[in-house]
N, CA, C and O atoms as a MOPAC input file, in Angstrom:
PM7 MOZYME 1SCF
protein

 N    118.99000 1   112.48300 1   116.79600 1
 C    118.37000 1   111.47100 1   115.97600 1
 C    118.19000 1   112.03500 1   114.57100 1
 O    117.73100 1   113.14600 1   114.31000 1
 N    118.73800 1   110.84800 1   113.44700 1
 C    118.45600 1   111.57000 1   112.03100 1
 C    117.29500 1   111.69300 1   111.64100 1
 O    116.88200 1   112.66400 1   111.00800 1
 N    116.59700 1   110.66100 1   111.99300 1
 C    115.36700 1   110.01600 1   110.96400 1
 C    113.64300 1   110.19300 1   112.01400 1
 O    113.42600 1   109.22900 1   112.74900 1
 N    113.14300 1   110.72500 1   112.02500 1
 C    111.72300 1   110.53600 1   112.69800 1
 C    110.86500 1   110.41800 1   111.66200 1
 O    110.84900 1   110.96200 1   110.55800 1
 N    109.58900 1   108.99900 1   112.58800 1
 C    108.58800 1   108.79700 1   111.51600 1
 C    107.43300 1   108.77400 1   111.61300 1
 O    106.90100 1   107.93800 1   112.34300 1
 N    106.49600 1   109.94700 1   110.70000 1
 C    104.87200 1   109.80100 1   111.70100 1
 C    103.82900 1   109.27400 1   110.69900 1
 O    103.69500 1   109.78800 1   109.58900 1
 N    103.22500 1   108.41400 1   111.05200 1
 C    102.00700 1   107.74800 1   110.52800 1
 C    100.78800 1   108.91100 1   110.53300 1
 O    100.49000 1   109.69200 1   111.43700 1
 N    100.14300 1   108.73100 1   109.09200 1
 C     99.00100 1   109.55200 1   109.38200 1
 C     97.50200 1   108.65000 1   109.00300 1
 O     97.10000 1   108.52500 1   107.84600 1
 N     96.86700 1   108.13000 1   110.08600 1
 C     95.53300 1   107.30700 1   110.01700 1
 C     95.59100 1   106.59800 1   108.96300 1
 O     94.57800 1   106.55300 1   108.26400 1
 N     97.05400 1   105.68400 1   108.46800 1
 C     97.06900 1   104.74600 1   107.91800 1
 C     96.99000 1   104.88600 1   106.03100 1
 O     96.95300 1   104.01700 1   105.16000 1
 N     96.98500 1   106.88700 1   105.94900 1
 C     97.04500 1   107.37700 1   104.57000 1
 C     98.17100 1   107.56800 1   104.29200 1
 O     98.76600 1   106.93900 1   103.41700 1
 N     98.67600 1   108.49100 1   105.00400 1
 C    100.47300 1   108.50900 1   104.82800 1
 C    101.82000 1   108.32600 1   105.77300 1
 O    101.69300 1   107.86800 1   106.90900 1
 N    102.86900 1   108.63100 1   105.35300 1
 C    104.00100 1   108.66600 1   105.89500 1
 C    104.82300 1   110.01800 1   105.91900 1
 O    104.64600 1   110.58900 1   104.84300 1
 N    105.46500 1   110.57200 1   106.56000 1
 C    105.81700 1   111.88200 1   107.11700 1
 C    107.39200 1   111.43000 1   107.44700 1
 O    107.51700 1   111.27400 1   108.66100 1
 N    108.55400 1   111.19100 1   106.76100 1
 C    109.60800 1   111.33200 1   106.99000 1
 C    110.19200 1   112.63600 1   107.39100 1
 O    110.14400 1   113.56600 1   106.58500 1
 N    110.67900 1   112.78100 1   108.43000 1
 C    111.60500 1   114.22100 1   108.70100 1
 C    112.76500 1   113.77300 1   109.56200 1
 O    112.87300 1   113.19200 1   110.64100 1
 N    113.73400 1   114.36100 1   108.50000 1
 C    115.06200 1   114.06700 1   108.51400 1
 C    115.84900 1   115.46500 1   108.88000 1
 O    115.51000 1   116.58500 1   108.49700 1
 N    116.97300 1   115.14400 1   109.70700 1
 C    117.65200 1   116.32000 1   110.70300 1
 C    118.31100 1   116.83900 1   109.24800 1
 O    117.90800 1   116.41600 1   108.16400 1
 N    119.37100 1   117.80900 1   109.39700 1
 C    120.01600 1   118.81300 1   108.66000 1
 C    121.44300 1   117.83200 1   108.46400 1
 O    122.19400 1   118.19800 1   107.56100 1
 N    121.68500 1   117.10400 1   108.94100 1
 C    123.02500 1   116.00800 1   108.63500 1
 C    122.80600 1   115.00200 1   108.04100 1
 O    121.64000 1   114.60700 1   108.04200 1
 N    123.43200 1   114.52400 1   107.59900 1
 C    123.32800 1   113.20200 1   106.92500 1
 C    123.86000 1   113.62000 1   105.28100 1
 O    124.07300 1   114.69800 1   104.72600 1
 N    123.96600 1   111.87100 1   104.74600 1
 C    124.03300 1   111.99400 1   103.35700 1
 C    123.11600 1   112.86900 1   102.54700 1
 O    122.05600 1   113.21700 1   103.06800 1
 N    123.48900 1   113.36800 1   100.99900 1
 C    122.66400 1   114.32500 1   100.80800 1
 C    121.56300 1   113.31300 1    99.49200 1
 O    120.43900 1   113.54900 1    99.04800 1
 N    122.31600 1   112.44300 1    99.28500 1
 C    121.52900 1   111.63800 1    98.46400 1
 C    121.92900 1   110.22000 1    99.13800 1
 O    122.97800 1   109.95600 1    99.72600 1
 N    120.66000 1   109.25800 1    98.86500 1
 C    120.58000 1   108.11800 1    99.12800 1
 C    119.22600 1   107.27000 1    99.25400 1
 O    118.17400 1   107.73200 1    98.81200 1
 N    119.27900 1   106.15600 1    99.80100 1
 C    117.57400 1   105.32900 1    99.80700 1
 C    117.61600 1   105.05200 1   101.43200 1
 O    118.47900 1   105.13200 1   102.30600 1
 N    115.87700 1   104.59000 1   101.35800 1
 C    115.58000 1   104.79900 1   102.48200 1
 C    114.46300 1   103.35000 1   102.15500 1
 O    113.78100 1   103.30900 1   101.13200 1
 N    114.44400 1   102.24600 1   103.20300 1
 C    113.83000 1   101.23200 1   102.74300 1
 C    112.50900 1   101.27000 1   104.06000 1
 O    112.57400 1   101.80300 1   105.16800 1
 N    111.41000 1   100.52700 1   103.45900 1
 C    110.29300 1   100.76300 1   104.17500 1
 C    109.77100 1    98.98800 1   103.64700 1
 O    109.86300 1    98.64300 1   102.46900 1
 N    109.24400 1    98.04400 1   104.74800 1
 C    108.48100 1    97.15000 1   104.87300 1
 C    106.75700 1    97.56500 1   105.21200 1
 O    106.34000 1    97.78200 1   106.35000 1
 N    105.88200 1    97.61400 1   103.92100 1
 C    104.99700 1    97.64100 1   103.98200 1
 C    104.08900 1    96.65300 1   103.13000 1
 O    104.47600 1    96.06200 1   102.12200 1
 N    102.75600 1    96.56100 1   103.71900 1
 C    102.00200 1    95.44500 1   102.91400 1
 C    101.17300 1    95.91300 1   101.46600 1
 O    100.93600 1    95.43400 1   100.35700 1
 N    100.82200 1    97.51000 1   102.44900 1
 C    100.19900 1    98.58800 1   101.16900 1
 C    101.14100 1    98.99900 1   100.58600 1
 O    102.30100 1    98.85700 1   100.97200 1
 N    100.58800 1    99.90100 1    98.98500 1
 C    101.81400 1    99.84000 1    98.21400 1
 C    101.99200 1   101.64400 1    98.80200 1
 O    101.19500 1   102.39200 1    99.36700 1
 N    103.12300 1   101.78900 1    98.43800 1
 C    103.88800 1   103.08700 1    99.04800 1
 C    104.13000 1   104.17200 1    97.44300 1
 O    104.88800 1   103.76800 1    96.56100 1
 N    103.40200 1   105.45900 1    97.30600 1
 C    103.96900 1   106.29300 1    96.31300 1
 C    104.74300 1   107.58200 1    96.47900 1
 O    104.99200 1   107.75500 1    97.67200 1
 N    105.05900 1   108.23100 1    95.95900 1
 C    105.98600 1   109.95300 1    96.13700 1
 C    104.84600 1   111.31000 1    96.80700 1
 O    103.86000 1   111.74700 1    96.21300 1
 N    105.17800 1   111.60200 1    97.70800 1
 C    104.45000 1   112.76600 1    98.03400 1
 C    105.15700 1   113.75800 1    97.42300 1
 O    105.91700 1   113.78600 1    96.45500 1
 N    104.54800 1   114.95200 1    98.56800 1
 C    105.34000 1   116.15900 1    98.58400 1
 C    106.53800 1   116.16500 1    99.47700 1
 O    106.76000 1   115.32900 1   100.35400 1
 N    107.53600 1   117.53000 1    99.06700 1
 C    108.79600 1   116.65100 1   100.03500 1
 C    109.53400 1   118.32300 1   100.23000 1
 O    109.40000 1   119.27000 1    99.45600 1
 N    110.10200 1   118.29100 1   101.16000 1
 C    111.05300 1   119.96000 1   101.43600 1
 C    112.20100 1   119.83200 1   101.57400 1
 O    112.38600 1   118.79500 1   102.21100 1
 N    113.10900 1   120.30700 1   101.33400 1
 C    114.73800 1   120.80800 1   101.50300 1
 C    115.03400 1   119.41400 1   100.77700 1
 O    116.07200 1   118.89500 1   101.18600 1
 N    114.41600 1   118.75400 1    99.87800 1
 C    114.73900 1   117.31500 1    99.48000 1
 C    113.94700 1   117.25900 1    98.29500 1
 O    112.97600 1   117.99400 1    98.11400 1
 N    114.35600 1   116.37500 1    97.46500 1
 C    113.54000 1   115.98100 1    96.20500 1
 C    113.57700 1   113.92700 1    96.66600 1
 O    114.43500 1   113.36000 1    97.34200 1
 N    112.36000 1   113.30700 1    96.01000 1
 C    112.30200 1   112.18900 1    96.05000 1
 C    112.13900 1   111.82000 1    94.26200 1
 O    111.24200 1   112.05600 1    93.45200 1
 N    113.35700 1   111.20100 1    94.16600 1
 C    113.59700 1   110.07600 1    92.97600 1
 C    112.96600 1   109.03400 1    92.22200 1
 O    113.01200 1   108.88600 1    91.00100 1
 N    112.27400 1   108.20900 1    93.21000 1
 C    111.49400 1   106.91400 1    92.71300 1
 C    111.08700 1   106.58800 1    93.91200 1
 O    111.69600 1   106.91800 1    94.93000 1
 N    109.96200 1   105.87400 1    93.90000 1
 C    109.68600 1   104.80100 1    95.13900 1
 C    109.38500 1   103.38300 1    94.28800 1
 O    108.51900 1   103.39300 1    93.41300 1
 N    110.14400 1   102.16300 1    94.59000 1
 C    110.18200 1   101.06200 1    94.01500 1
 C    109.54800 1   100.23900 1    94.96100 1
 O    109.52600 1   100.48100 1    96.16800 1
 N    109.10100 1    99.39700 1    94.49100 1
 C    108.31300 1    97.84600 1    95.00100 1
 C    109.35300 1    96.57600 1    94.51000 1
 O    109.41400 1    95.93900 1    93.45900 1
 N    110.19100 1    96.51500 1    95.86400 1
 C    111.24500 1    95.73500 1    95.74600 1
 C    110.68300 1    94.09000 1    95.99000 1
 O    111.49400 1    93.30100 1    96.47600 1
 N    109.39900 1    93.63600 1    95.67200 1
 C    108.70500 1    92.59700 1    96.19700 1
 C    108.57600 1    92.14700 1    97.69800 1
 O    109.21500 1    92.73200 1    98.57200 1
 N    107.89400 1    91.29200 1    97.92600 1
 C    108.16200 1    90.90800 1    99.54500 1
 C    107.74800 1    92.07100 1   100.47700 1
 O    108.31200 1    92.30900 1   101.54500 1
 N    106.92900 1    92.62400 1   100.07700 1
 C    106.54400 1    94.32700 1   100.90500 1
 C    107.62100 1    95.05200 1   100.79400 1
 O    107.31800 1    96.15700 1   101.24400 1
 N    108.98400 1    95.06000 1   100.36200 1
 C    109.92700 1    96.24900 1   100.76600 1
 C    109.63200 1    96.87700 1    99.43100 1
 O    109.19400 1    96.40200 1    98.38400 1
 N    110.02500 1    98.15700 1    99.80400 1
 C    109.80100 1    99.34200 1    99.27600 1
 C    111.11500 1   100.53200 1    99.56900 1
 O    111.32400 1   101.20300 1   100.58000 1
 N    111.77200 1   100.48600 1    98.43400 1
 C    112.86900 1   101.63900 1    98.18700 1
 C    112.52700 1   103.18200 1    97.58900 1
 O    112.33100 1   103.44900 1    96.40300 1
 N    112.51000 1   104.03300 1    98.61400 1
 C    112.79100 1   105.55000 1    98.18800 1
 C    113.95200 1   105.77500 1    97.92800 1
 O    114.90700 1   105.27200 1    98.52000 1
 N    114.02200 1   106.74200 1    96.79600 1
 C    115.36400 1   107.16400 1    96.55400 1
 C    115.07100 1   108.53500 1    96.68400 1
 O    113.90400 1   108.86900 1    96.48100 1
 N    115.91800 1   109.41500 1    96.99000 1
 C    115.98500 1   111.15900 1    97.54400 1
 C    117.16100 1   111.38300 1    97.58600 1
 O    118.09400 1   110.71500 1    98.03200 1
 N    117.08600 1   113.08700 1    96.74600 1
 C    118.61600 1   113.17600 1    96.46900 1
 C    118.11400 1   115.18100 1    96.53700 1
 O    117.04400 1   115.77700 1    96.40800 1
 N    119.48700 1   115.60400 1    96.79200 1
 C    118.89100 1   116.97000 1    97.09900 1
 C    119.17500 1   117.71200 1    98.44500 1
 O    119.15400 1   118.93600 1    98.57900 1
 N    119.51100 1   116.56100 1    99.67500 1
 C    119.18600 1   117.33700 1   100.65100 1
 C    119.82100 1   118.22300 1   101.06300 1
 O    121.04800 1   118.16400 1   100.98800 1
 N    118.98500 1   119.65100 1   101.79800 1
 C    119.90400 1   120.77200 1   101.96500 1
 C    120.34600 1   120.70800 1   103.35000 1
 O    119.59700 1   120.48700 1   104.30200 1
 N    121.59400 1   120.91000 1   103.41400 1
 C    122.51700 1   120.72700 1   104.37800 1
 C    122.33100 1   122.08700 1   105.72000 1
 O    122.44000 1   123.31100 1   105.64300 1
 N    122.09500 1   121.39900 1   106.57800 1
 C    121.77600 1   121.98100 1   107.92500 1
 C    120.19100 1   122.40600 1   108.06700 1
 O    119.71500 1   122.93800 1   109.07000 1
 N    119.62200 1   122.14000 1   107.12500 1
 C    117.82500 1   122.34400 1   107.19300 1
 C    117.29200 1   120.77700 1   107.50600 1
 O    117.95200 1   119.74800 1   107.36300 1
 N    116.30100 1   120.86700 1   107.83900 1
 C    115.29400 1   119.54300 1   107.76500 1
 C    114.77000 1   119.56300 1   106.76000 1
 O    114.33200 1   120.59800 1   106.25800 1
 N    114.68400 1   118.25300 1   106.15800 1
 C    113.75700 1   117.60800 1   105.60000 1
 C    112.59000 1   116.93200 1   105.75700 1
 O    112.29000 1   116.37900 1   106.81600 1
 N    112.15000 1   116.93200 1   105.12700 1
 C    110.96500 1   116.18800 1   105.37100 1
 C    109.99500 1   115.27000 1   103.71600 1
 O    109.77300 1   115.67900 1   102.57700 1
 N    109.77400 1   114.34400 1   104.21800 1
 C    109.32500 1   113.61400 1   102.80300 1
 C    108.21900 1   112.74500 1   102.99300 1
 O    108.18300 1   111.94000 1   103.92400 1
 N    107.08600 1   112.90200 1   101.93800 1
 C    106.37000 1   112.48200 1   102.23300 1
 C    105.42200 1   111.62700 1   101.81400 1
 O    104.82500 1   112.16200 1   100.88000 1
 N    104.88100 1   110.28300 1   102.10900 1
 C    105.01000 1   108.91600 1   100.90600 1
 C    103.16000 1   109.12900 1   101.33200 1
 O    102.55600 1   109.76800 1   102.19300 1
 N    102.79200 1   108.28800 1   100.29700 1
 C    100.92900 1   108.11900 1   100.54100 1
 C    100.77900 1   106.82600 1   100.74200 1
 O    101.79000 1   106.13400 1   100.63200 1
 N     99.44600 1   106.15200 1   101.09700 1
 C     99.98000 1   104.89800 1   101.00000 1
 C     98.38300 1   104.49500 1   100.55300 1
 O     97.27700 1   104.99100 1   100.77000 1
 N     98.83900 1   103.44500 1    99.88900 1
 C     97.84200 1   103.63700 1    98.79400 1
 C     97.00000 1   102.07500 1    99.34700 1
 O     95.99700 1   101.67200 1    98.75700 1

């Protein structure tokens, strides 16, 4: 599995992403709260946009190949 996702008591989001995959790209999230940039490893995060309608686009570019990532959004 590429993508696992852990909720933390409704403050943040905890993306961790396997060692494969694209090394840049977006990652879309349906939320009602608004979503900002955490801290992030083997990865850098780009922007987080408020695409209206609750969706919400991360962009992350960076990732190091055969490590995990991990990224991490607040939610505000």
């Amino acid at each position: 599995m590429e993508i696992r996702i852990r909720l933390s008591r409704g403050k943040s989001i905890k993306i961790i992403l396997s060692g494969a995959g694209a090394q840049i790209g977006d990652l879309f999230f349906h939320s009602k709260k608004a979503l900002g940039a955490g801290s992030s490893e083997n990865a850098s995060i780009l922007s987080v946009q408020d695409l209206g309608n609750h969706l919400w686009k991360v962009t992350q570019k960076g990732r190091i190949w055969n490590a995990q990532q991990i990224i991490n959004l607040s939610i505000k």
